[in-house]
N, C-alpha and C positions, 0 to 999 in steps of 0.2 A: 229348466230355468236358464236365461239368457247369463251372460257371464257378465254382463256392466249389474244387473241387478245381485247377482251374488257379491261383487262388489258393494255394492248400495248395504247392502244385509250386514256384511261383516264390519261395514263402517258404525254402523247403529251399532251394532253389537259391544262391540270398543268400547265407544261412549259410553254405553247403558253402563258394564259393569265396573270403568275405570273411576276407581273412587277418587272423590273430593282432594284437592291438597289438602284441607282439615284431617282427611282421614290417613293419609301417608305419614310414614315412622318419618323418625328425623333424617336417616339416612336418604331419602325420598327428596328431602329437600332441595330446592334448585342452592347450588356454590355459590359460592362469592367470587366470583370472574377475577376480580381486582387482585385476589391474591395467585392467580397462575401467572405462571412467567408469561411474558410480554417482549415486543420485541419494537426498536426505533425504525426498523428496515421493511420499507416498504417493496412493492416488484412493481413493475411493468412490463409488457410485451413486445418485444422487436422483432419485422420483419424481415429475411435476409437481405442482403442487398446487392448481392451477387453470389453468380455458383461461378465458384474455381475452377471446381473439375467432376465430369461425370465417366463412367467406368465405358458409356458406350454413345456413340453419335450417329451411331445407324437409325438409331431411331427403333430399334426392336425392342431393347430392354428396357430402355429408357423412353418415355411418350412424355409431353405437355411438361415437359420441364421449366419454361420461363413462368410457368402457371405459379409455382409454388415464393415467387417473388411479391407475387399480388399480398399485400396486408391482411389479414384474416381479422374474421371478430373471438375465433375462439370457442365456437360454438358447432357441434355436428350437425345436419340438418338430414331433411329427406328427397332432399332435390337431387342429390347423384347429379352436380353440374362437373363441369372440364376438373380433372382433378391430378397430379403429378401422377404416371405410374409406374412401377416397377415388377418389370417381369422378368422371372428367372424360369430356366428350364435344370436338366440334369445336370449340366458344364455350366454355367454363367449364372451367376448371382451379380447384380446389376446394386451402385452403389454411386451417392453425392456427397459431393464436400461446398457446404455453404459460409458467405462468410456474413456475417452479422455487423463491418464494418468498423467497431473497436471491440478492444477488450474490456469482459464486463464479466461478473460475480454471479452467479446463478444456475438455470437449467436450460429446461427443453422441454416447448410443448409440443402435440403432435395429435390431429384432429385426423380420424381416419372418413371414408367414404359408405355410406350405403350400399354400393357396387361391391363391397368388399364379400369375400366367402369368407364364413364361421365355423371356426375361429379363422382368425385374420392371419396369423403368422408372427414370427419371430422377424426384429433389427437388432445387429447391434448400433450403437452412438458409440463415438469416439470426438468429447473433447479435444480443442488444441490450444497453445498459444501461437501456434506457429502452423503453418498449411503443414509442415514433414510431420509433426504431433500427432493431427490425425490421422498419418498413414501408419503412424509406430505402433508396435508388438508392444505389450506390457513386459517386464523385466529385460527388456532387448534395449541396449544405446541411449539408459536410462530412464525409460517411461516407465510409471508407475500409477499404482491406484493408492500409496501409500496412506494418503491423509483426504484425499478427494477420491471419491468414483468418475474416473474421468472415460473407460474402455469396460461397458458391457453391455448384455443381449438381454433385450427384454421382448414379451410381446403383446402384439395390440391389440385393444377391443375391434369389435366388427365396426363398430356406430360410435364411436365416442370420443374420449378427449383424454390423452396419457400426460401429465409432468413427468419428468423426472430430470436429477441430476443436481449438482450443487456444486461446482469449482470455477474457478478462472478460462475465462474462454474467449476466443473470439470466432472462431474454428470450429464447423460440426461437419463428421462425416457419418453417412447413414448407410449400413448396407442390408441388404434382403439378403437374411438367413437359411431361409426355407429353398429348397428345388421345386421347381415346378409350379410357384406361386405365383398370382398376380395380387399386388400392393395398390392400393387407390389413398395416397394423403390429399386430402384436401387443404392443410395448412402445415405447418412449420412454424413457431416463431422460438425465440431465446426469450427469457424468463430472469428479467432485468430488476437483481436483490440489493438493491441500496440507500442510505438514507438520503430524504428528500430534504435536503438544506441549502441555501441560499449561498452564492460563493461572495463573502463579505468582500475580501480583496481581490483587487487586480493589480494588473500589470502589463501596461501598453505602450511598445517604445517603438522608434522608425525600424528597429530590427524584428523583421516577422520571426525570423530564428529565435531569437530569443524568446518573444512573445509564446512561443509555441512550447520551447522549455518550459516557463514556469505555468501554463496551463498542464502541460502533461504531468511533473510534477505532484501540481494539485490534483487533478485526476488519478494518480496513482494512491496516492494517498486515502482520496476519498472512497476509492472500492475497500480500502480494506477497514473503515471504518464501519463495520458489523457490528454485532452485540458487544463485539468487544475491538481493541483499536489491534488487528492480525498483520504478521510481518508479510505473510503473501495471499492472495486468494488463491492460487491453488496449492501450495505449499510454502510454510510448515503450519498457518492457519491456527496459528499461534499468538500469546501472547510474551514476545520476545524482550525485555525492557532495554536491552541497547537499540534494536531497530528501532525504538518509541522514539528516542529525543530526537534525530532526526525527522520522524511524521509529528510529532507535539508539535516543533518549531513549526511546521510546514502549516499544523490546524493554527495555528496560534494568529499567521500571516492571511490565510483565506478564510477560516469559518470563525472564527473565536471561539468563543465558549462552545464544547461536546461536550454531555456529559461519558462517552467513551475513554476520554481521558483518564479521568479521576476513576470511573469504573474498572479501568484498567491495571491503573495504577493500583489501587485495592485488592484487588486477586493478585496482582504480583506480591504484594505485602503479605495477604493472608494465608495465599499458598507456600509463605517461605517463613514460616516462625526460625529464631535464630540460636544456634549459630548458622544456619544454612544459610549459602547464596543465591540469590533469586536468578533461574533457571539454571543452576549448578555453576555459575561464572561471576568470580570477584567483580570486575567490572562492571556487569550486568547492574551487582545491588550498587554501585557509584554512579550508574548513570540513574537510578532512580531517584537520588536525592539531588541530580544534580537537573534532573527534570522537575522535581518536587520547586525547584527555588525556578527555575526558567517559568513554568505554571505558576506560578503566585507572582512573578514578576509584571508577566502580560495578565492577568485575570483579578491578583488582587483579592482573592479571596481567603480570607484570614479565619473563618468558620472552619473550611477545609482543611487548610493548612494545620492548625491547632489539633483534628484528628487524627494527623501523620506524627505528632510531639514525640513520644511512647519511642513508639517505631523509630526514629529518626535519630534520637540521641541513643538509644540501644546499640545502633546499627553502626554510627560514628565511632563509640568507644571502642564496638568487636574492632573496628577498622584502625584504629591505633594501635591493636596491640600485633599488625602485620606490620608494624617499623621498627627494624632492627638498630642498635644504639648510635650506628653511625648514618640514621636517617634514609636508609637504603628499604625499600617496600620488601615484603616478604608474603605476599600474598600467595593462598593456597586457592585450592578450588580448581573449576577452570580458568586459564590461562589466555584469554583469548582479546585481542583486539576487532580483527575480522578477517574474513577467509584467507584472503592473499598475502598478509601478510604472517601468517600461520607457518613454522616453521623456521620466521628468525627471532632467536630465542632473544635478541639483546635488543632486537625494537618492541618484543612484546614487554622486555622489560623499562624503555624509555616509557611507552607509550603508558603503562601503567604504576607508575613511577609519576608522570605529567597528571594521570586521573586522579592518585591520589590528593596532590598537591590543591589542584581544583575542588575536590569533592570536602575537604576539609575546609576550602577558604569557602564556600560555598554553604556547610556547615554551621558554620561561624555565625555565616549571614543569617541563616535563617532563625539560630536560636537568639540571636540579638534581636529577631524580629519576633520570637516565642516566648520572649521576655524572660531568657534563662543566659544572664552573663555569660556564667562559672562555665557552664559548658561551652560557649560563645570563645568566653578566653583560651581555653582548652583545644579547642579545634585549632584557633589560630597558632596557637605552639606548636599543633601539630605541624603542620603547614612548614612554621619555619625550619622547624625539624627536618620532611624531607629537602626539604630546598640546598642544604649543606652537599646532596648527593644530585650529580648532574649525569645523568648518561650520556653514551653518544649516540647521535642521530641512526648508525648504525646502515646509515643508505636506505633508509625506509620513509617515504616520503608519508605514513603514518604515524613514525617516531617524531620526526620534524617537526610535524601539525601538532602533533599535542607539547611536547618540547615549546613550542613556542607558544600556544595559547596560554602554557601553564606559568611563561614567566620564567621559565629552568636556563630556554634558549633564547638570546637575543631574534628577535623577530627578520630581523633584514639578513641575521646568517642564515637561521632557516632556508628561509626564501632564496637566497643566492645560492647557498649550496647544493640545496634537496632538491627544495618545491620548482624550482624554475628551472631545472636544468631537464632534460627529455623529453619537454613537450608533457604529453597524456598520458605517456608512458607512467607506468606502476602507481595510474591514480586507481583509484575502487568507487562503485557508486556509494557505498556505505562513510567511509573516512574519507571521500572525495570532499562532503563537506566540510569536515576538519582543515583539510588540506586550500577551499576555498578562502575559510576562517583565518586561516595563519596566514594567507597574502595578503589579505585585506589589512592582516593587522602590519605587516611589515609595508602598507600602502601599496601595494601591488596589484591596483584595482584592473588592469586592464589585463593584466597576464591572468586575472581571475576568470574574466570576461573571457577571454580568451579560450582559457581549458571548458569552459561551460558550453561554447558555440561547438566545439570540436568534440568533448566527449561524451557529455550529452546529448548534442547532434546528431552525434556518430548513429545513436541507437533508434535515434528516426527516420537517416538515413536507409535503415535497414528494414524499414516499416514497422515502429515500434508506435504504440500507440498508450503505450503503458512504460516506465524504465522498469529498469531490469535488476535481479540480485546481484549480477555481476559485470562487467563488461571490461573486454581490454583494444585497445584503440586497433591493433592488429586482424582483430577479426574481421575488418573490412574489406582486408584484402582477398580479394577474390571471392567475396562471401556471396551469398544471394540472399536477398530479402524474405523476410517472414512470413511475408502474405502473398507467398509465389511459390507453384511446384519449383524444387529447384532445378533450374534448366543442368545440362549436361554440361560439364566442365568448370562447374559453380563447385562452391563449399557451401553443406548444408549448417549454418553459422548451430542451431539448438542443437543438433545432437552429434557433435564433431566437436564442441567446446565445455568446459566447464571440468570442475576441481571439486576436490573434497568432497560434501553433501550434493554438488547440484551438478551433477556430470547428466550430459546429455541433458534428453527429456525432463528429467528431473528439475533442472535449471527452471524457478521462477522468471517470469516475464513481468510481471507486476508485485514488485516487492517494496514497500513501502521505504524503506531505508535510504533508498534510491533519490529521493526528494530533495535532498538539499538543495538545490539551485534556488526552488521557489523562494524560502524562505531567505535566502542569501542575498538575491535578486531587490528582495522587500526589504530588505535592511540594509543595502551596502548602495545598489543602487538608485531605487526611488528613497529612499534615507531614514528609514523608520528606525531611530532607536528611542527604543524605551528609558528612561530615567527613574521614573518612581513607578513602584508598584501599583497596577490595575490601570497602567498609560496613563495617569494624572498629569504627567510631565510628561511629555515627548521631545525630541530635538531631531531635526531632520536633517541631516548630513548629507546629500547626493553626491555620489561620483560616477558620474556617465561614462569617462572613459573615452572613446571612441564614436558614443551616441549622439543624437541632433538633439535629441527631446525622449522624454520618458514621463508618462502619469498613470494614475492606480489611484486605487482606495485603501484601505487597513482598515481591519475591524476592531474595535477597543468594544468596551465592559457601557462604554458611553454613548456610542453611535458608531458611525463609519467617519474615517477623516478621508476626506478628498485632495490629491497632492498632484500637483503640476509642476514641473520643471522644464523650462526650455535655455538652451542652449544661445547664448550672444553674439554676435559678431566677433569679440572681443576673448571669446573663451569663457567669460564671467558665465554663471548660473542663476537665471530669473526663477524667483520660486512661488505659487502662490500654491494657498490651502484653505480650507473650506473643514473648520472641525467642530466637532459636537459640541456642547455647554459642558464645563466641568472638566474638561483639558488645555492644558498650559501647550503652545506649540513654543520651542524655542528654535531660531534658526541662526545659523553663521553670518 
């Protein structure tokens, strides 16, 4: 019997004796799809767009390497045409580094050839953020597989089509395993995981520099916008709630309404029943409520709000009873503002000292708005309670910023003492915005501008296509860029810097925190402040600064506003806008 008909036979066969769905037990029954987890994150495939570097140029180990640039569809075939190859003998295993152009959330696919012998062989892959990344050893100068598989050996079918992988990347290095092998890929691409949303706002000013900040910004932001709103895509891929209000502000100004937000916001609540602080840190559960009121300010929605009640006046009262009689904070838990400035004990105590002060008048607000006075009144005493105790600035240019947002520190001392003295010096990408915030408020809009072009800059300077967890202005010196072997007599900037959690490799490159500018940008310089909750009111303030002209969009609950500002002969500021039904514009 021919073997397609033995085929033919066992197919009847099936059929005949697979009983009816009538006949099948309940378990038998097809699910209900609707109730398995589900996901907002879609992929796409990107081809490299250059190789770095290949292990060999002789052309022996390495054949038809520009081959694997061509776009692929993804699919193995039987045509065995021109295909990348990799030949190893006893001494030489032959090995590429591609780059995919930015940094991006995902994997790796990899279509092998028909020419190939079975089995095919063993690669490892090696993620990067940085070209050094994929050259690094795992626990060697801080690389790691900690919270991502970014460094391991898999192998491949003879004919077919392997994913794998799931971190922050822009960087793949591939090398052939096996001696004595020959490797035939017919494709290569990167495995592009993020949600497909629309960028509501912009921001377009005669400064490309800038322009270029608050896109990267929002692109940092928006990778880590997965099933849930993560401080980095490749590490800690977490939900962090201090890293949130700096990316909430940033969704608030480009996408509006996620529901990653509020998702987020809710496993922080529900993984921290109380007395605990949401991820072990005092501050952490202050920036949640004080995101809670920022989110209802821009969004407006009072449904949601009303399921935070519970939780929110719970959480205010435990935080009352860390105010000691003479108004002084006495918060336990962790102790943390952010990395750098970790270890001065009297700005971590300005700074959260300032949080308090906020998170209670903030409090106030919101239960005035949840239509519960008593409590309302109660927060605000709080408030005036700490305000009796003023720390000093302590030379921390994170003490300063919150010192002054909170009201504690006159705004123009700040800024004259702290904030404006060093230049970039001892800002952080994290309370960098803080530290934007407390200029602005002492009017300091160009010295704003200023640290933005410079320390922001800095890290594009360096081929950053994503910010970063960390940056200090000094790494430039002598550093060598990201997206380059580094040449001889350069400083390798990823695994030559970094502190506390992110030494070396370890160090995120795309860490959402990082983001202020955008949102800074969209409210200080194209002028977007909010007045009533859900943007019913807007009032558009611009301060250019040093700019000719600047215009953008903003997203509201309402539409998109469209905003223009151009610059006068005179200095004056021409302003027109273009806004949706059901928003009040007020302007100066």
């Amino acid at each position: 019997m021919k073997f397609r008909d033995q085929i033919i036979i066992s197919i009847f066969l099936v059929a005949f004796y697979l009983p009816s769905a009538a006949q099948l037990p309940p378990s038998f029954k097809p699910k209900d799809f609707s109730a398995l987890r589900s996901t907002d994150v879609i992929r796409k495939y990107l081809s490299p767009v250059r190789i770095v570097q290949v292990s060999d140029l002789t052309g022996r180990y390495l054949q038809n390497v520009e081959q694997i640039l061509i776009p692929g569809i993804g699919q193995a075939d039987l045509n065995g045409g021109k295909c990348l190859i990799l030949l190893s003998d006893s001494t030489e295993k032959p090995w590429i580094i591609l780059d995919f152009g930015r940094e991006i959330q995902g994997g790796i696919e990899l279509v092998t050839s028909i020419k190939n012998h079975n089995p095919t062989g063993r690669v490892r892959i090696r993620f990067g953020e940085s070209v050094s990344e994929t050259m690094s050893e795992v626990s060697k100068n801080g690389a790691t597989n900690d919270h991502a598989m970014r460094d391991f050996a898999v192998s491949l079918p003879w004919l077919g089509r392997l994913e794998v992988g799931n971190s922050g990347f822009r960087f793949v290095r591939i090398d052939l395993l096996d001696t004595n092998t020959k490797l035939e890929l017919k494709e290569i691409s990167a495995i592009f995981n993020y949600r497909d949303i629309p960028y509501l706002g912009s921001f377009q000013s005669n400064d490309d520099r800038l322009n270029q900040i608050w896109m990267t910004g929002a692109y940092t932001v928006h990778l880590n916008m997965q099933d849930y709103l993560w401080d980095g895509i490749k590490r800690d891929r977490l939900v962090w709630v201090g890293d949130m209000h700096p990316e909430v502000m940033a969704i608030n100004s480009v996408f509006g309404y996620n529901n990653v937000v509020p998702k987020s916001l809710d496993l922080a609540r529900d993984q921290t029943p109380l007395p605990g602080w949401m991820n072990g840190i005092s501050s952490y559960s202050m920036w949640w409520i004080l995101i809670q009121r920022d989110w209802y300010t821009y969004q407006g929605n009072l449904d949601y709000l009303m399921m935070q009640k519970d939780y929110l006046v719970a959480l205010l009262k435990q935080l009352s009873t860390k105010i000691d009689p003479d108004g002084k904070e006495i918060l336990d838990g962790g102790r943390f503002l952010d990395w750098p400035s970790s270890g001065n004990d009297e700005a971590i105590h300005a700074g959260l000292q300032s949080m308090m002060v906020m998170t209670f008048e903030a409090g106030s607000e919101l239960c005035k708005i949840l239509g519960d006075p008593q409590t309302a009144y109660f927060c605000a005493s709080c408030a005036a309670k700490l305000k009796k105790h003023v720390p000093e600035m302590a030379g921390s240019k994170q003490a300063a910023a919150l010192l002054s947002l909170s009201g504690l520190v006159l705004p123009e001392k700040a800024n004259s003492d702290i904030l404006a003295k060093d230049g970039v010096h001892k800002m952080s990408t994290f309370y960098g915005y803080y530290m934007l915030k407390a200029r602005a408020k002492a009017e300091d809009y160009q010295g704003a501008i200023d640290n933005i072009r410079e320390y922001w800059g800095g890290m594009l300077d360096l081929g950053a296509t994503t910010f970063w967890e960390d940056f200090d202005i000094d790494w430039l010196k002598n550093g060598a860029r990201i997206d380059e072997v580094v040449p001889e007599g350069k400083i390798d900037v990823h695994s030559s810097y970094g502190g506390y959690c992110y030494k070396g490799f370890r160090h995120s490159f795309c860490h959402g925190w990082s983001s202020g500018p955008t949102s800074w940008m969209t409210q200080y310089i194209l002028g977007v402040n909010v007045e009533e909750p859900g943007c019913k009111v807007i009032r558009l303030v611009p301060h250019l600064g040093d700019l000719q002209w600047v215009k953008g969009t903003f997203p509201t609950p309402f539409g998109v506003l469209t905003i223009d500002h151009q610059k006068m002969a005179d200095g004056s500021v021409k302003t027109t806008f273009d806004a949706p039904n059901g928003i009040k514009i007020l302007t100066e």
